[in-house]
HTML snippet that shows the backbone in 3Dmol.js (N, CA, C, O; Angstrom):
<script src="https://3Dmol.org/build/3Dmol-min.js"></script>
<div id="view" style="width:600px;height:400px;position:relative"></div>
<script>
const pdb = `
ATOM      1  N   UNK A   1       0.846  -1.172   0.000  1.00  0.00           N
ATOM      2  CA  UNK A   1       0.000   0.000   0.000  1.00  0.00           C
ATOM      3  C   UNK A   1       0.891   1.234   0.000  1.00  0.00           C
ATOM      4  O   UNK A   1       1.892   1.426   0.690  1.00  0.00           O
ATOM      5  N   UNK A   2       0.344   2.019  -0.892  1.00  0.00           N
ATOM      6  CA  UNK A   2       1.562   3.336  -1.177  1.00  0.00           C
ATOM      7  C   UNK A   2       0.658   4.437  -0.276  1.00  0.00           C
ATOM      8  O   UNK A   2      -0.522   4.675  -0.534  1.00  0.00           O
ATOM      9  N   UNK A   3       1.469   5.117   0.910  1.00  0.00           N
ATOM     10  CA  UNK A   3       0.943   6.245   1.900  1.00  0.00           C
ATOM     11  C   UNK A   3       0.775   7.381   0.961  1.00  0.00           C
ATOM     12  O   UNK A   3       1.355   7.153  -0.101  1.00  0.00           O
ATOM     13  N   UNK A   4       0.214   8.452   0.995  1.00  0.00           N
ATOM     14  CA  UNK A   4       0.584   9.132  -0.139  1.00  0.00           C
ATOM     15  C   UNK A   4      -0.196  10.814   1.047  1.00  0.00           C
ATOM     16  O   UNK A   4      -1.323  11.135   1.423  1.00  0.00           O
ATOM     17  N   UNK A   5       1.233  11.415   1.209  1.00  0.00           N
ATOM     18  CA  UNK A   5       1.212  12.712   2.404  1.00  0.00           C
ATOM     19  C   UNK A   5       0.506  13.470   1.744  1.00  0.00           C
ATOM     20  O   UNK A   5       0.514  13.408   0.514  1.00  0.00           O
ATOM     21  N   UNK A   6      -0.395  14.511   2.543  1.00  0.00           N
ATOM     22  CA  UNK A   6      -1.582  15.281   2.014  1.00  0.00           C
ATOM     23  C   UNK A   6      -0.762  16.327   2.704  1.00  0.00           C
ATOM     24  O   UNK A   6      -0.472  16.385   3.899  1.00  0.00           O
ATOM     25  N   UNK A   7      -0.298  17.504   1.301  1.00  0.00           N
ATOM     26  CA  UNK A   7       0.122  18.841   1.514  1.00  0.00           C
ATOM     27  C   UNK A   7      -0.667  19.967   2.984  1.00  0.00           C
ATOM     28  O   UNK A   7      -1.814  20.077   3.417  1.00  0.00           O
ATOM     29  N   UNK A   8       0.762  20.665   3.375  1.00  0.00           N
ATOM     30  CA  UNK A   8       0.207  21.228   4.497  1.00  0.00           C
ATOM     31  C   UNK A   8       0.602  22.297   4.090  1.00  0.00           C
ATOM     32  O   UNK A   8       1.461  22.523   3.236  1.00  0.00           O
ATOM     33  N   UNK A   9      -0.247  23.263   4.916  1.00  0.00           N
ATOM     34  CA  UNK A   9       0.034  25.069   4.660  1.00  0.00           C
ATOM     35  C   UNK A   9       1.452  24.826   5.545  1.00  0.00           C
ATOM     36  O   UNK A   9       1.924  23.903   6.209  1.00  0.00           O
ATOM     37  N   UNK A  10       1.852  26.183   5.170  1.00  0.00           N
ATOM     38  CA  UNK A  10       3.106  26.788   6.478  1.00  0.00           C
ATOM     39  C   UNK A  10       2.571  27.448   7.138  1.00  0.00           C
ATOM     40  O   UNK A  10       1.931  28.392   6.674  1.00  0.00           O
ATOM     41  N   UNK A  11       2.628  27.214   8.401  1.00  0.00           N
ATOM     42  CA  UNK A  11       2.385  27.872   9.780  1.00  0.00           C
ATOM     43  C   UNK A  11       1.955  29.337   9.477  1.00  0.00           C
ATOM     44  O   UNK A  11       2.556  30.098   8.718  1.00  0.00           O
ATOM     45  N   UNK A  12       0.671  29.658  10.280  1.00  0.00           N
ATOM     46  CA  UNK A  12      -0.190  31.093   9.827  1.00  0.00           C
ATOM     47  C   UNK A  12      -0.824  31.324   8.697  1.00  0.00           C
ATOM     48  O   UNK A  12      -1.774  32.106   8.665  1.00  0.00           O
ATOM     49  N   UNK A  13      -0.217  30.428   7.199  1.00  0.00           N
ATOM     50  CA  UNK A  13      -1.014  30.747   6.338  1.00  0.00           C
ATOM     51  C   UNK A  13      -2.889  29.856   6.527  1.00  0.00           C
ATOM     52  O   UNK A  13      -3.125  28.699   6.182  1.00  0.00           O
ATOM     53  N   UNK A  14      -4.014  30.930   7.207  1.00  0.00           N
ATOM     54  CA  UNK A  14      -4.930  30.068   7.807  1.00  0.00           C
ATOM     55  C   UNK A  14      -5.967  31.051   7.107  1.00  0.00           C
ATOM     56  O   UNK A  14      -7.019  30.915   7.733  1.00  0.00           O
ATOM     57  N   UNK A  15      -6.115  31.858   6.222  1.00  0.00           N
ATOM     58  CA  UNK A  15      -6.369  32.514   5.408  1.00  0.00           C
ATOM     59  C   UNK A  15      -7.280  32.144   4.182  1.00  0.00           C
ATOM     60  O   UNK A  15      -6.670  31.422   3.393  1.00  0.00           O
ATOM     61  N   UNK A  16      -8.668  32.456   3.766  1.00  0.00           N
ATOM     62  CA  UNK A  16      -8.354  31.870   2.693  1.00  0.00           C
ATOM     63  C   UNK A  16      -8.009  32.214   0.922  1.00  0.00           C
ATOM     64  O   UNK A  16      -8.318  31.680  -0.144  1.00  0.00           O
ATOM     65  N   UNK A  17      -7.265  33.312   1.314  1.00  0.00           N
ATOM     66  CA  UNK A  17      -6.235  33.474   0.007  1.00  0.00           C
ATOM     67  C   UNK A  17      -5.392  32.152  -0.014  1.00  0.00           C
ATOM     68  O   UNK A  17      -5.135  31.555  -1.060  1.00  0.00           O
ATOM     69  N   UNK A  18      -5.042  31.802   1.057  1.00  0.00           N
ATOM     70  CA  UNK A  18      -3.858  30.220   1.227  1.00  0.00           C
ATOM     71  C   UNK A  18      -4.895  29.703   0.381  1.00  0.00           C
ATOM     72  O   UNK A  18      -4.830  30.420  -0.618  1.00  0.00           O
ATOM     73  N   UNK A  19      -5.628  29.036   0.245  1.00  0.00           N
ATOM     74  CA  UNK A  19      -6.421  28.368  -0.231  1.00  0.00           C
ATOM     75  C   UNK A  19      -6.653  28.170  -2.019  1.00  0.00           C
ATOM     76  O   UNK A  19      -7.016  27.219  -2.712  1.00  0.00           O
ATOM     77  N   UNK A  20      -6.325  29.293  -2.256  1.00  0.00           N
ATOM     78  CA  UNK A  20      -6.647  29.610  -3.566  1.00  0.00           C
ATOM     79  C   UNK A  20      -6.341  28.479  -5.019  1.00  0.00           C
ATOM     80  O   UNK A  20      -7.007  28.206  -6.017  1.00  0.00           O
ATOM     81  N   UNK A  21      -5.298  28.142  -4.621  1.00  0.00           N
ATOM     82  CA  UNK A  21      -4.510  27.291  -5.390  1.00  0.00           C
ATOM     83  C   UNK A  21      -4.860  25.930  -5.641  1.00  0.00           C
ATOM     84  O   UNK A  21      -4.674  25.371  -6.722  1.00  0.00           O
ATOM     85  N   UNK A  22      -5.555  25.211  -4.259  1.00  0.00           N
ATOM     86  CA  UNK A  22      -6.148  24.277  -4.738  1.00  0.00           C
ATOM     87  C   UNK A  22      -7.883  23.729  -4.195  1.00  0.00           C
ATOM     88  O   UNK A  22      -8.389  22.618  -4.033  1.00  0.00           O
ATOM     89  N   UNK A  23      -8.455  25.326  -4.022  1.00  0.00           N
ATOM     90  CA  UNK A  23      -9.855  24.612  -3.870  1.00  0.00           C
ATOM     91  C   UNK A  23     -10.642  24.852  -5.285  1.00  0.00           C
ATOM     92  O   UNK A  23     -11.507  25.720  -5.402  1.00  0.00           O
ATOM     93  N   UNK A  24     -10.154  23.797  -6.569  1.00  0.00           N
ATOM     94  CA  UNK A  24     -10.648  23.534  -7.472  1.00  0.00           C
ATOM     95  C   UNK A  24     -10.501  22.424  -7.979  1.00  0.00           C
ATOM     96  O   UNK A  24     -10.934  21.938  -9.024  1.00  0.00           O
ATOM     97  N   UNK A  25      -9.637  21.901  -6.900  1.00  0.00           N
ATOM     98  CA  UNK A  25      -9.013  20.165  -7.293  1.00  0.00           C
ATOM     99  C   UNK A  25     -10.015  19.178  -6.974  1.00  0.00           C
ATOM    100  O   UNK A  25     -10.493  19.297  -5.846  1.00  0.00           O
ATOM    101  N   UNK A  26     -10.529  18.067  -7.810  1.00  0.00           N
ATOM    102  CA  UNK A  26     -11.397  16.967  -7.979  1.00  0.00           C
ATOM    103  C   UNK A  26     -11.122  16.414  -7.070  1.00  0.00           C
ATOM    104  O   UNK A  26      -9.924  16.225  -7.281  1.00  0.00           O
ATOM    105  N   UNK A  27     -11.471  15.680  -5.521  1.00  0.00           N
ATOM    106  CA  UNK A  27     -11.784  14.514  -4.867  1.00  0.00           C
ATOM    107  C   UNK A  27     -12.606  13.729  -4.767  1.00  0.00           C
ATOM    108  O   UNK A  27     -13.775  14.025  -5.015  1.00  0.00           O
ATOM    109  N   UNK A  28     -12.184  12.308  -4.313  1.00  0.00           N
ATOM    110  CA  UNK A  28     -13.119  11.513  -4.073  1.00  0.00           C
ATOM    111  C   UNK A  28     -13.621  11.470  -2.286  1.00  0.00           C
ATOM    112  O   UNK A  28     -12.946  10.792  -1.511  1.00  0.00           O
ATOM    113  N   UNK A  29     -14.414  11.979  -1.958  1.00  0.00           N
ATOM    114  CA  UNK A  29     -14.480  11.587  -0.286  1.00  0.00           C
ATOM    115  C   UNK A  29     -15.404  10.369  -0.205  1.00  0.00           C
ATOM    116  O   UNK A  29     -16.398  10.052  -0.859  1.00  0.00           O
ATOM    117  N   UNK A  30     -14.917   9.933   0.557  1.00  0.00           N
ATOM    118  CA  UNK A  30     -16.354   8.426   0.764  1.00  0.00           C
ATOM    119  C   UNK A  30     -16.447   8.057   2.564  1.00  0.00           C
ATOM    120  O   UNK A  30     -15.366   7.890   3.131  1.00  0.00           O
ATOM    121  N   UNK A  31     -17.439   7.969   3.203  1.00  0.00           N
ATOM    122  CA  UNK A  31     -17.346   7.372   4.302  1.00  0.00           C
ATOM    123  C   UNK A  31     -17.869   5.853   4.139  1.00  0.00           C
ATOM    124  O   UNK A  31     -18.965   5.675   3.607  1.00  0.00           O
ATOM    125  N   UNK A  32     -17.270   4.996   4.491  1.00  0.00           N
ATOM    126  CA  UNK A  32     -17.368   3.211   4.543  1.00  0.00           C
ATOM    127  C   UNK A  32     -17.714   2.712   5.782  1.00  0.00           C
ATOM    128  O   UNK A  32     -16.757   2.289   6.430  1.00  0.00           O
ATOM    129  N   UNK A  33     -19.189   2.609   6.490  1.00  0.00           N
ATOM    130  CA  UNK A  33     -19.514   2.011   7.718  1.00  0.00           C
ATOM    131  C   UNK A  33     -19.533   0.305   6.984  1.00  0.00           C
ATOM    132  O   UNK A  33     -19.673  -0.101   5.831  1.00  0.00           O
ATOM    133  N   UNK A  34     -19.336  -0.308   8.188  1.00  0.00           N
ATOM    134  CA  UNK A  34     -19.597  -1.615   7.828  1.00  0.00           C
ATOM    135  C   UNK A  34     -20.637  -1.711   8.775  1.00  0.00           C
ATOM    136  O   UNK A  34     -20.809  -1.037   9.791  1.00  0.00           O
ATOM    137  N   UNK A  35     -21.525  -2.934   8.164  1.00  0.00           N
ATOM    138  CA  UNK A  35     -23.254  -3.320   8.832  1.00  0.00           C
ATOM    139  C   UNK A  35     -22.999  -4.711   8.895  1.00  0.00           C
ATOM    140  O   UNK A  35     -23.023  -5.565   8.009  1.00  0.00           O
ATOM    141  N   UNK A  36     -22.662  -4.806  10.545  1.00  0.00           N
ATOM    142  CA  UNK A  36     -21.925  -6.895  10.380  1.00  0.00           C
ATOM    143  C   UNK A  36     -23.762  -7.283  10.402  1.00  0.00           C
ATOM    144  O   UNK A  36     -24.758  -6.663  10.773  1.00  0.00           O
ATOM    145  N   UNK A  37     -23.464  -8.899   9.672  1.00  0.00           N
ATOM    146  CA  UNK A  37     -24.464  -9.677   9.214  1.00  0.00           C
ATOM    147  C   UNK A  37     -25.895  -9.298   8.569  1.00  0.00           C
ATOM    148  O   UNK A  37     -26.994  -9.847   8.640  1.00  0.00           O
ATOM    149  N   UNK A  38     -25.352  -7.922   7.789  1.00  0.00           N
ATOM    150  CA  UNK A  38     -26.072  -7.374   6.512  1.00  0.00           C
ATOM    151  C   UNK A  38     -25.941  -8.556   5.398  1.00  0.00           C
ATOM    152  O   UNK A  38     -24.911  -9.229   5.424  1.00  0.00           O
ATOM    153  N   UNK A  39     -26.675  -8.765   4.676  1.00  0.00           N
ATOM    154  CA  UNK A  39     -26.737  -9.964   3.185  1.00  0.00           C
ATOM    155  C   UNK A  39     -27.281  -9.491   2.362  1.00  0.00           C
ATOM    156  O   UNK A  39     -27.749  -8.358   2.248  1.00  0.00           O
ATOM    157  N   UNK A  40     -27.264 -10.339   1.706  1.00  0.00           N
ATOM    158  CA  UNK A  40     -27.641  -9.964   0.058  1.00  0.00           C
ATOM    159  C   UNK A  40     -28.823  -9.507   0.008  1.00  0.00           C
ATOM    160  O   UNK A  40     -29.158  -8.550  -0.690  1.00  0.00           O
ATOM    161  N   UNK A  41     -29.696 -10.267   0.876  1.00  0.00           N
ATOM    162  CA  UNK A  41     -31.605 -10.557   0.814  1.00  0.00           C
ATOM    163  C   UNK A  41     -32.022  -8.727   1.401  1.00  0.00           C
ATOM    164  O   UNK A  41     -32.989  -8.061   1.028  1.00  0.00           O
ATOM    165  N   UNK A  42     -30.963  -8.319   2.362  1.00  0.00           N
ATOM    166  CA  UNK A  42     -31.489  -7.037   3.091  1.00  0.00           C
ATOM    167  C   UNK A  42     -30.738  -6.249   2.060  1.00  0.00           C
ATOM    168  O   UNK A  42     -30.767  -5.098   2.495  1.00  0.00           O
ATOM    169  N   UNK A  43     -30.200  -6.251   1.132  1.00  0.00           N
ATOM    170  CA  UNK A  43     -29.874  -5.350   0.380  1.00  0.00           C
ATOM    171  C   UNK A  43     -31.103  -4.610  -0.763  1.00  0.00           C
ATOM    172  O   UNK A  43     -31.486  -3.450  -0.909  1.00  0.00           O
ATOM    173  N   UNK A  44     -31.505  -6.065  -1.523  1.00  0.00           N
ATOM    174  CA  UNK A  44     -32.505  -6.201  -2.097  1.00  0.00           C
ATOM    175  C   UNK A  44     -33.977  -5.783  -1.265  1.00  0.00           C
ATOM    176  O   UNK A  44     -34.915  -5.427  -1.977  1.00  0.00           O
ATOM    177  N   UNK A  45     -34.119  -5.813  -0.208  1.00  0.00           N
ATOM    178  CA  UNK A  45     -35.418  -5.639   0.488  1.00  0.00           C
ATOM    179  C   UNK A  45     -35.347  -3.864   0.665  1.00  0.00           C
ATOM    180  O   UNK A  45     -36.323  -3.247   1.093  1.00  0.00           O
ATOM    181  N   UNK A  46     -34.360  -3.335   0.363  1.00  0.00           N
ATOM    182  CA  UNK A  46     -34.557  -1.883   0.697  1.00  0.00           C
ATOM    183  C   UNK A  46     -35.251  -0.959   0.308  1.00  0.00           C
ATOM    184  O   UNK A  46     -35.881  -1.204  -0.721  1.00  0.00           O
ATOM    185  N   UNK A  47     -35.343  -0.252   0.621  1.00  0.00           N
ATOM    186  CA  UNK A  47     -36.451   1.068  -0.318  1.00  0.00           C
ATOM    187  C   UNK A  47     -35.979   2.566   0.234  1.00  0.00           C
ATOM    188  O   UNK A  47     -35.492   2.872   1.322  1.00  0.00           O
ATOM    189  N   UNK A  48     -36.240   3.219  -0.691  1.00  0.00           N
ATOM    190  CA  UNK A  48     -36.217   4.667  -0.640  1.00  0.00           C
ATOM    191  C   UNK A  48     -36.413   5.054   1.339  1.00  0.00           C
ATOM    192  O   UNK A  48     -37.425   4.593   1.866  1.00  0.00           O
ATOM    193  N   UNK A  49     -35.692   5.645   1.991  1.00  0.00           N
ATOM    194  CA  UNK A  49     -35.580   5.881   2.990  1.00  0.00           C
ATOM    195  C   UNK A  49     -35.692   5.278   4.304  1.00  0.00           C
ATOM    196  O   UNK A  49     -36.311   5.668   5.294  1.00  0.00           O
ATOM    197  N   UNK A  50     -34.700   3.863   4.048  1.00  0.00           N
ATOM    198  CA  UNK A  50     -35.109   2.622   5.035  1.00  0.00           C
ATOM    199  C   UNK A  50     -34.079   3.090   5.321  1.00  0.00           C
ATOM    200  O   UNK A  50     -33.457   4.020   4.808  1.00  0.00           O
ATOM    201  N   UNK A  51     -33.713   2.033   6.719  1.00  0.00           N
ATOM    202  CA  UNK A  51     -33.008   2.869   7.644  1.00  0.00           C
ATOM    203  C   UNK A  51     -32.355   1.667   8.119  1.00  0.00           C
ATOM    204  O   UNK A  51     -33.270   0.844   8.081  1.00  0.00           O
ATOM    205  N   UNK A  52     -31.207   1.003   8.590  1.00  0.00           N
ATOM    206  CA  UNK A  52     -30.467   0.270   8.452  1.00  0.00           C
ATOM    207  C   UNK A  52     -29.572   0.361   9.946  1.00  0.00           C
ATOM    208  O   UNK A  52     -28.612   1.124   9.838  1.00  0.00           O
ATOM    209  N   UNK A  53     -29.667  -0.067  10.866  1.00  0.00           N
ATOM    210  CA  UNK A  53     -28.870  -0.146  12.056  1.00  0.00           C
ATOM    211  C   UNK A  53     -27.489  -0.734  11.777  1.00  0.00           C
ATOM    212  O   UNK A  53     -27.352  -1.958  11.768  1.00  0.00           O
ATOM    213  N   UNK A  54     -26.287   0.224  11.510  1.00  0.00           N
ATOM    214  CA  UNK A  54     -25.121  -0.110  11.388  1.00  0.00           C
ATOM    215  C   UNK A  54     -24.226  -0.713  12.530  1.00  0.00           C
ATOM    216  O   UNK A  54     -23.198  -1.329  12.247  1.00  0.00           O
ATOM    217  N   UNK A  55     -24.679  -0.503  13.959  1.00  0.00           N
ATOM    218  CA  UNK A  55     -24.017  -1.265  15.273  1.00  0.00           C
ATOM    219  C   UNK A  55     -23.304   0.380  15.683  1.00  0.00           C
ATOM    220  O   UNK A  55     -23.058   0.592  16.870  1.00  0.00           O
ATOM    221  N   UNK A  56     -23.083   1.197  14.910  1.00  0.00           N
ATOM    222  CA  UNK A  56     -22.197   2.256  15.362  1.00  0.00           C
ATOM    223  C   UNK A  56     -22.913   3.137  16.278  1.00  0.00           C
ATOM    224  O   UNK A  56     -23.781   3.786  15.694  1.00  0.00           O
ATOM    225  N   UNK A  57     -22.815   3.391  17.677  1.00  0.00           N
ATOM    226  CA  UNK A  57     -23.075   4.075  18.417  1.00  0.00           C
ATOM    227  C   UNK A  57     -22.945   5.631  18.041  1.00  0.00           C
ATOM    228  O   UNK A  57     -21.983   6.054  17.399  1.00  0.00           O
ATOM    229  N   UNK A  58     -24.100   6.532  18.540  1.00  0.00           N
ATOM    230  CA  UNK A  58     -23.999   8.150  18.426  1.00  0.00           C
ATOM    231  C   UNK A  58     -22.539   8.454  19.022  1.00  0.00           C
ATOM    232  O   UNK A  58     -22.183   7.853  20.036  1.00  0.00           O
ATOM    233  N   UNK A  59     -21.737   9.333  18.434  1.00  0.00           N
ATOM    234  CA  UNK A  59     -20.395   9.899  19.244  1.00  0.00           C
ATOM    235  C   UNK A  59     -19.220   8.825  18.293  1.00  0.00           C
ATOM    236  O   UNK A  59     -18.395   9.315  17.522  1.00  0.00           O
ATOM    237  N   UNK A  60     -19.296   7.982  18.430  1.00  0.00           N
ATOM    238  CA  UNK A  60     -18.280   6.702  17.681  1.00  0.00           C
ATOM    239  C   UNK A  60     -17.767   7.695  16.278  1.00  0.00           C
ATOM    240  O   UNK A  60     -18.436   8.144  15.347  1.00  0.00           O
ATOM    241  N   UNK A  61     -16.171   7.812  16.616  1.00  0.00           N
ATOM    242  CA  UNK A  61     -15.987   8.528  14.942  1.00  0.00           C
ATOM    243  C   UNK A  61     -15.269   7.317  14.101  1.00  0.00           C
ATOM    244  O   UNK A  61     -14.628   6.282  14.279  1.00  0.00           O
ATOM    245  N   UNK A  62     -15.706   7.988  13.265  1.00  0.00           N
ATOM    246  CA  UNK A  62     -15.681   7.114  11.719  1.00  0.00           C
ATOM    247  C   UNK A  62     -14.788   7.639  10.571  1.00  0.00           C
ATOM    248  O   UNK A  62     -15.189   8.653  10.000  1.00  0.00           O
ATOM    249  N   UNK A  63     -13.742   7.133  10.201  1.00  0.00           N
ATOM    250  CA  UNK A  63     -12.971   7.373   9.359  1.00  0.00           C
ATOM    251  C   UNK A  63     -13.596   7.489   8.000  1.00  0.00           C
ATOM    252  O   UNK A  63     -14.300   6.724   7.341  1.00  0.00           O
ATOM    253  N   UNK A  64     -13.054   8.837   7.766  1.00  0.00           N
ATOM    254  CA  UNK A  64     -13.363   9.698   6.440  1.00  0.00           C
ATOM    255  C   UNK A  64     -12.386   9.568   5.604  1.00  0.00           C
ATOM    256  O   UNK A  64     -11.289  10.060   5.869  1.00  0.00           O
ATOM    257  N   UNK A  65     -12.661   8.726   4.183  1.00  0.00           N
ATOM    258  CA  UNK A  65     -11.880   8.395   3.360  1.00  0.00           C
ATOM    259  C   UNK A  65     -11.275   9.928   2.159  1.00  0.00           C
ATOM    260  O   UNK A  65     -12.319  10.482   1.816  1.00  0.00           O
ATOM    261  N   UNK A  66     -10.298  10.523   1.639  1.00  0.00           N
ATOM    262  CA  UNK A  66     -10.018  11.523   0.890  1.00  0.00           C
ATOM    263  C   UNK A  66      -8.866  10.507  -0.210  1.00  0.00           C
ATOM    264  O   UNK A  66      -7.858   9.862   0.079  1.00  0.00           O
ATOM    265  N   UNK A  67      -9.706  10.784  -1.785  1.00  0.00           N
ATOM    266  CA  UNK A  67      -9.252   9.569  -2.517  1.00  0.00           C
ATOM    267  C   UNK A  67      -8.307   8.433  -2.092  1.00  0.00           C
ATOM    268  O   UNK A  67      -7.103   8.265  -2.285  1.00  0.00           O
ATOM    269  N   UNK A  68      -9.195   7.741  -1.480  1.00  0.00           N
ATOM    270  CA  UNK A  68      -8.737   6.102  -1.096  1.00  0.00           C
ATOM    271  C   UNK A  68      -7.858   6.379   0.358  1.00  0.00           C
ATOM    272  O   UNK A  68      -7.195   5.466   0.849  1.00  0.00           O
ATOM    273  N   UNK A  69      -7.910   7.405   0.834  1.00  0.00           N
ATOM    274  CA  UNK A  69      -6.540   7.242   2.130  1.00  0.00           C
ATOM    275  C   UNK A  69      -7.284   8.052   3.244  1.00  0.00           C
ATOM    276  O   UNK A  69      -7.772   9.145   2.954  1.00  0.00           O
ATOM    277  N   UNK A  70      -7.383   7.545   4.508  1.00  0.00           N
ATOM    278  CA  UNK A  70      -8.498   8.253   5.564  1.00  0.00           C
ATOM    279  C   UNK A  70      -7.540   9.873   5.659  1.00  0.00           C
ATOM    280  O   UNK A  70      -6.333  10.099   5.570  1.00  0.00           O
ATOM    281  N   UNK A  71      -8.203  10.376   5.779  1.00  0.00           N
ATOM    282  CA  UNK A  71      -7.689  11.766   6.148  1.00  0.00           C
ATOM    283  C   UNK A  71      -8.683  12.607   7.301  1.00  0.00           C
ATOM    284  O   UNK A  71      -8.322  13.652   7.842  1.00  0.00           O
ATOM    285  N   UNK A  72      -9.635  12.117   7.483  1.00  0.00           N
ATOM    286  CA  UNK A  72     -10.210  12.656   8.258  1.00  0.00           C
ATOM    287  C   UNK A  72     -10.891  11.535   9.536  1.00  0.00           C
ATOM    288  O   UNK A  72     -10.609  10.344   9.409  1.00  0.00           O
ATOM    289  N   UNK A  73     -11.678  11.919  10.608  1.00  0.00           N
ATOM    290  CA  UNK A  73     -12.453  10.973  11.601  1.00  0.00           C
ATOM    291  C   UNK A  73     -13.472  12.083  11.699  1.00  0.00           C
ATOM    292  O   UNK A  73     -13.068  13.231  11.881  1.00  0.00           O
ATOM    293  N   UNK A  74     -14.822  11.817  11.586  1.00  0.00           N
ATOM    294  CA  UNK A  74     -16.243  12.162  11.687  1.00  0.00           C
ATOM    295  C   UNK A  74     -17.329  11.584  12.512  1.00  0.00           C
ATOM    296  O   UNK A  74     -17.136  10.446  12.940  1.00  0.00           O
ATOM    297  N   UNK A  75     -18.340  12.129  12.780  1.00  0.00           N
ATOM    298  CA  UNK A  75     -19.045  11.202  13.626  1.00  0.00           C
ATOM    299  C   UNK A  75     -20.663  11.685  13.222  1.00  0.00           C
ATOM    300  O   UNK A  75     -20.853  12.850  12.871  1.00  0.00           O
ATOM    301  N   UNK A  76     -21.659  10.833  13.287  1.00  0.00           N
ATOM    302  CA  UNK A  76     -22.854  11.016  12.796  1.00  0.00           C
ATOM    303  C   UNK A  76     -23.723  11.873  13.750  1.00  0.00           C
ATOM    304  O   UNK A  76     -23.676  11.817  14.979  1.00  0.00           O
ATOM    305  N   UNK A  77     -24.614  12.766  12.921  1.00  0.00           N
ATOM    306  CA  UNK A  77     -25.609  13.914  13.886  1.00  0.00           C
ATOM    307  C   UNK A  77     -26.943  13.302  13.063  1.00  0.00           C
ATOM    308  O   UNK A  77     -26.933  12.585  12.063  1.00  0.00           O
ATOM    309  N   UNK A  78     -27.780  13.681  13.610  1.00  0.00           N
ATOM    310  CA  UNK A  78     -29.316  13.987  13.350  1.00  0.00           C
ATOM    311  C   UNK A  78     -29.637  15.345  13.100  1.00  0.00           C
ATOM    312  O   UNK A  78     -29.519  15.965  14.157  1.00  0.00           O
ATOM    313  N   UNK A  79     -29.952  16.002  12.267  1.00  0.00           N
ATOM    314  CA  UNK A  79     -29.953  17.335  11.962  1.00  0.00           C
ATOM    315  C   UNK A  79     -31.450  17.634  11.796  1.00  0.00           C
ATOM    316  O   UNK A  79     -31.559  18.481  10.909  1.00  0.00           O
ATOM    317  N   UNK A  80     -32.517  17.322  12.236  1.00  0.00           N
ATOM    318  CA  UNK A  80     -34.332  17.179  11.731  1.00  0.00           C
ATOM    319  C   UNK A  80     -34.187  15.970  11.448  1.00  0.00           C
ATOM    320  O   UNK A  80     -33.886  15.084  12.248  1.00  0.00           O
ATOM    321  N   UNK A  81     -34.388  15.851  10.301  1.00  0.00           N
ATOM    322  CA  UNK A  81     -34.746  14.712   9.781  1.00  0.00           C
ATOM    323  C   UNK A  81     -33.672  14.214   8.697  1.00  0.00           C
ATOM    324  O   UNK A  81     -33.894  13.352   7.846  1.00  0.00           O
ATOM    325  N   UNK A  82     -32.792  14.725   8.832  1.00  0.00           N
ATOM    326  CA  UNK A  82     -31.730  14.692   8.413  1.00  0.00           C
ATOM    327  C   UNK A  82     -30.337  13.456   9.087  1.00  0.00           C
ATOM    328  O   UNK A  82     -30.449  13.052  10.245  1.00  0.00           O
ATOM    329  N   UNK A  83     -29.179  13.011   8.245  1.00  0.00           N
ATOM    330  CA  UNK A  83     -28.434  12.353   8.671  1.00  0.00           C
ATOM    331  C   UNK A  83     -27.510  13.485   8.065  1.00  0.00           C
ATOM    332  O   UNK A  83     -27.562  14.010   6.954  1.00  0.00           O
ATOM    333  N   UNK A  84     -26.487  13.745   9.324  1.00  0.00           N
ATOM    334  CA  UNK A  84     -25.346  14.719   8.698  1.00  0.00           C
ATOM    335  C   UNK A  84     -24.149  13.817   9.567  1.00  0.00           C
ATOM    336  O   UNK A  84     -24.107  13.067  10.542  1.00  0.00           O
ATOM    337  N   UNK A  85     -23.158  14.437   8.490  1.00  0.00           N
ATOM    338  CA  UNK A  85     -21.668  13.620   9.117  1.00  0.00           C
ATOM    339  C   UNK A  85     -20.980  15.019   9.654  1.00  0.00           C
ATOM    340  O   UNK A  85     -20.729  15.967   8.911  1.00  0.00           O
ATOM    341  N   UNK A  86     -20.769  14.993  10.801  1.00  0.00           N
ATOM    342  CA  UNK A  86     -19.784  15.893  11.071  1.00  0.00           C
ATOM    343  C   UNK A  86     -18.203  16.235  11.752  1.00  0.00           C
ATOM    344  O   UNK A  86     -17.970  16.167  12.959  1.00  0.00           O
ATOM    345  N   UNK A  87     -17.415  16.528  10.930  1.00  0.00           N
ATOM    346  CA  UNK A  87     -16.261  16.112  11.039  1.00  0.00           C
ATOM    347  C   UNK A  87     -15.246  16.366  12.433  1.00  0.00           C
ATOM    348  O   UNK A  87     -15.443  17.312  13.196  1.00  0.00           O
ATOM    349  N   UNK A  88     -14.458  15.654  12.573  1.00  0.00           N
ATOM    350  CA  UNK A  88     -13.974  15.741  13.874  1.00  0.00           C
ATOM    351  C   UNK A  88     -12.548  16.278  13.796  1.00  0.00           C
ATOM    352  O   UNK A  88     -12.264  17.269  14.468  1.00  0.00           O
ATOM    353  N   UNK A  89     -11.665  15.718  13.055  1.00  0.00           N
ATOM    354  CA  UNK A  89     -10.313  15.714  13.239  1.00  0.00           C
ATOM    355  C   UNK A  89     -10.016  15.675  11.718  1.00  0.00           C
ATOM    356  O   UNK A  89     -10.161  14.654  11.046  1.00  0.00           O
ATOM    357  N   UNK A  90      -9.607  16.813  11.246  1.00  0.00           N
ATOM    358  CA  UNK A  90      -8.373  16.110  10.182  1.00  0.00           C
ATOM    359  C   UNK A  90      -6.966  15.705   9.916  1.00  0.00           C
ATOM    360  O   UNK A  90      -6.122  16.382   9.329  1.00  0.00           O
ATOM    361  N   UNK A  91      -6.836  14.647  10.365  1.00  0.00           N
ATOM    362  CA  UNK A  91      -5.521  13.796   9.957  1.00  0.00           C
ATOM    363  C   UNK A  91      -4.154  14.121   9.480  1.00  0.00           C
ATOM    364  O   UNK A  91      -3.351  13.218   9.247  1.00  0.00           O
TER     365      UNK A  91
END
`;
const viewer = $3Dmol.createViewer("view");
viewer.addModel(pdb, "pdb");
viewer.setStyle({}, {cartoon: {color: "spectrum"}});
viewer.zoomTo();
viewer.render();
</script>
């Protein structure tokens, strides 16, 4: 597995002129919960806004994937009626 270091500002640049340069660059972000003894049959049985008990407790953070390599840890909110991820730490 090739590590592959995610560029850092220099100290103070916290600005976002710093920024400029690369908030136009394409990522992939993905978060990956696993759902132990999920199958095939509950995949197929799903529908538009079913709701799926992953085992992950409220507060539990969850590694936030930035193309293929975690860079971040997040943890799940309820926002209304809403599911929001909100991030904790970046890496």
């Amino acid at each position: 597995m090739t590590l592959t270091t995610l560029p850092q500002l220099p100290e103070g640049l916290t600005t976002p002129e710093a920024w400029e340069a690369v908030v136009e660059l394409h990522c992939t972000l993905s978060v990956e919960v696993s759902v132990p003894r999920f199958r095939v049959r509950d995949l197929l049985t799903l529908d538009p806004h079913s709701i799926v008990d992953s085992g992950w407790s409220h507060g539990m953070e969850i590694p936030v994937r930035l193309n293929g390599n975690v860079a971040m840890t997040a943890n799940f909110e309820v926002i209304g009626k809403r599911l929001a991820l909100r991030l904790v730490e970046v890496i």
